[in-house]
C-alpha positions in Angstrom: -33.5 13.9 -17.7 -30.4 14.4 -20.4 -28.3 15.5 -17.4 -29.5 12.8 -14.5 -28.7 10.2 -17.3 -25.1 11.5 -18.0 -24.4 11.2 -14.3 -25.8 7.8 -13.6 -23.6 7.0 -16.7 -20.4 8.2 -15.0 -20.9 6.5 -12.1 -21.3 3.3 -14.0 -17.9 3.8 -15.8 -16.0 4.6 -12.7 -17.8 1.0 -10.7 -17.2 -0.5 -13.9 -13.2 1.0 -13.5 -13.5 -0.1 -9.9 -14.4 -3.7 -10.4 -11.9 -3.8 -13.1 -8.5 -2.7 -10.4 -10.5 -5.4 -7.8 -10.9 -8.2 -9.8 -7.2 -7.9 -11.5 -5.7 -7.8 -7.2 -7.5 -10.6 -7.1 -6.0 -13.0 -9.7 -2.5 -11.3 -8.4 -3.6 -12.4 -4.9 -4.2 -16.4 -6.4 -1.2 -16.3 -8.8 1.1 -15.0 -5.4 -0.2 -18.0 -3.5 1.7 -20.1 -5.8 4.8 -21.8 -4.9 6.9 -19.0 -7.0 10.2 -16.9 -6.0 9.7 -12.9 -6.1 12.3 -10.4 -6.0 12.7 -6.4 -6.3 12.9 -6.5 -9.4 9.4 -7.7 -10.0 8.1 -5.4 -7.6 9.9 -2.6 -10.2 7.4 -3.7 -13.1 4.5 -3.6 -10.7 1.8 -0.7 -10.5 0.8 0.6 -7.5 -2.3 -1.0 -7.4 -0.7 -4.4 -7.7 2.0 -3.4 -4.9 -0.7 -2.7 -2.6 -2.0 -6.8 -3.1 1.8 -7.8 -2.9 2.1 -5.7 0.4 -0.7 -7.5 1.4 0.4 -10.9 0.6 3.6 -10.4 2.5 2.7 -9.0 5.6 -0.2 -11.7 6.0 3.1 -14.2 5.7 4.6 -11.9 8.1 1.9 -12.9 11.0 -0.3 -9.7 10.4 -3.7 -9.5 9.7 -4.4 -6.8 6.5 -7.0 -4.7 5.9 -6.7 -2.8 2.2 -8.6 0.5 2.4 -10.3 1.5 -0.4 -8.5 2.2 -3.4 -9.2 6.1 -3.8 -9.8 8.5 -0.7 -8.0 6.0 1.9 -7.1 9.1 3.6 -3.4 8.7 3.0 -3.3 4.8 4.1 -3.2 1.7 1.6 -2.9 -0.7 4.3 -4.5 -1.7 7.9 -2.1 -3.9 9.4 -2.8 -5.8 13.1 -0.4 -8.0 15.1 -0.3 -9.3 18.8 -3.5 -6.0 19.6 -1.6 -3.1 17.5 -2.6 -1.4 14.4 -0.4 0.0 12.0 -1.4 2.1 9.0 0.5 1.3 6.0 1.2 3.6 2.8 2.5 1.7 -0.1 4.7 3.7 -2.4 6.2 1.9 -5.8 7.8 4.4 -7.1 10.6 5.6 -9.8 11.9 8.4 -7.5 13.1 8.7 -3.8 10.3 8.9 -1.6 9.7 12.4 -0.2 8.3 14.5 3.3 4.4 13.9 1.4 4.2 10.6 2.2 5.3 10.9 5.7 3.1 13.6 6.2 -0.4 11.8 4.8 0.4 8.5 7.0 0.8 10.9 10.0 -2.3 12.6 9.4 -3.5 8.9 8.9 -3.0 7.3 12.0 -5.7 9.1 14.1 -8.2 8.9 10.6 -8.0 4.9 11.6 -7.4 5.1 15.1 -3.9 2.9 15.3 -0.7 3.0 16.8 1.9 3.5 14.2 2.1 4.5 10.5 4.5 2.7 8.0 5.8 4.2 4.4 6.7 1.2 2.4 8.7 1.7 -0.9 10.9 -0.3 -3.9 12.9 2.9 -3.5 14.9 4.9 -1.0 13.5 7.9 0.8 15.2 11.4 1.4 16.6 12.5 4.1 14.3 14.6 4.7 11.7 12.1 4.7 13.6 10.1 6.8 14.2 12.8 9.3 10.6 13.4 9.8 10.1 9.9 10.3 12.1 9.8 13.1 10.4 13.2 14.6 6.7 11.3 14.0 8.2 7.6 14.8 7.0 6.7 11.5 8.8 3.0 10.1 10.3 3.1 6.9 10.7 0.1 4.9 12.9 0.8 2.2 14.2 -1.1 -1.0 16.7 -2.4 0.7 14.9 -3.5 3.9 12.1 -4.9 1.0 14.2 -7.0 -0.4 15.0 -8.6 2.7 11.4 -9.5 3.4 10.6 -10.4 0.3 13.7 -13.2 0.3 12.5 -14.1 3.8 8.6 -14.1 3.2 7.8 -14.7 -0.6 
């Protein structure tokens, strides 16, 4: 009984966790419908969690309709993205470093996993060449902080 209750308990602090990380994108969500200017640099102080919702925010602006997987075992995708009957799968990376061959590799391995078209590696960083060389080999977009900032001064 002892044990049964210990796991029922842990699976009531990780919903609990859970409906923490959703209801905190959601009040980002409301406060980014606001009339209010965003740059990188807000992006920088951002966790990943939150850059997911801003991803969101923006490509919706952009003319897509988003789907957000869920936030653990998305199978290497963050983001389902549709415009004009194609679906792109969308891995969100805020990050401190240049973005590596890892990323590239999980949306690959993604895009099959949610049966779309294209895959997309989003970052407030820069990649490696490495990373962007097998990009080109898988025809995977890169958006990187330069090409981010563009959006967001267009979009946001």
């Amino acid at each position: 009984y002892d044990d049964k209750r210990e796991i029922d308990n842990e699976k009531l602090i990780k919903m609990i966790i859970d409906l923490k990380k959703e209801h905190e994108l959601e009040r980002f969500e409301k406060s980014l419908m606001k009339d209010k200017s965003y740059s990188i640099k807000d992006v920088d102080l951002m966790n990943g969690y939150i850059f997911e919702a801003f991803l969101k925010i923006l490509f919706r602006k952009m003319g897509y309709t988003v789907e957000q997987t869920k936030l653990s075992g998305d199978q290497g995708a963050d983001l389902i993205i549709s415009k004009l009957g194609e679906t792109t799968v969308v891995q969100a990376k805020r990050s401190n470093i240049k973005i590596g061959n890892n990323a590239i590799q999980e949306i690959v391995a993604s895009i099959n996993y949610y049966k779309a078209q294209k895959g997309m590696v989003v970052t407030n960083n820069y990649f490696t060449p490495s990373a962007v060389e097998l990009s080109k080999s898988n025809k995977i977009s890169l958006i990187d902080r330069d090409k981010l900032t563009e959006l967001i001064k267009e979009y946001l």
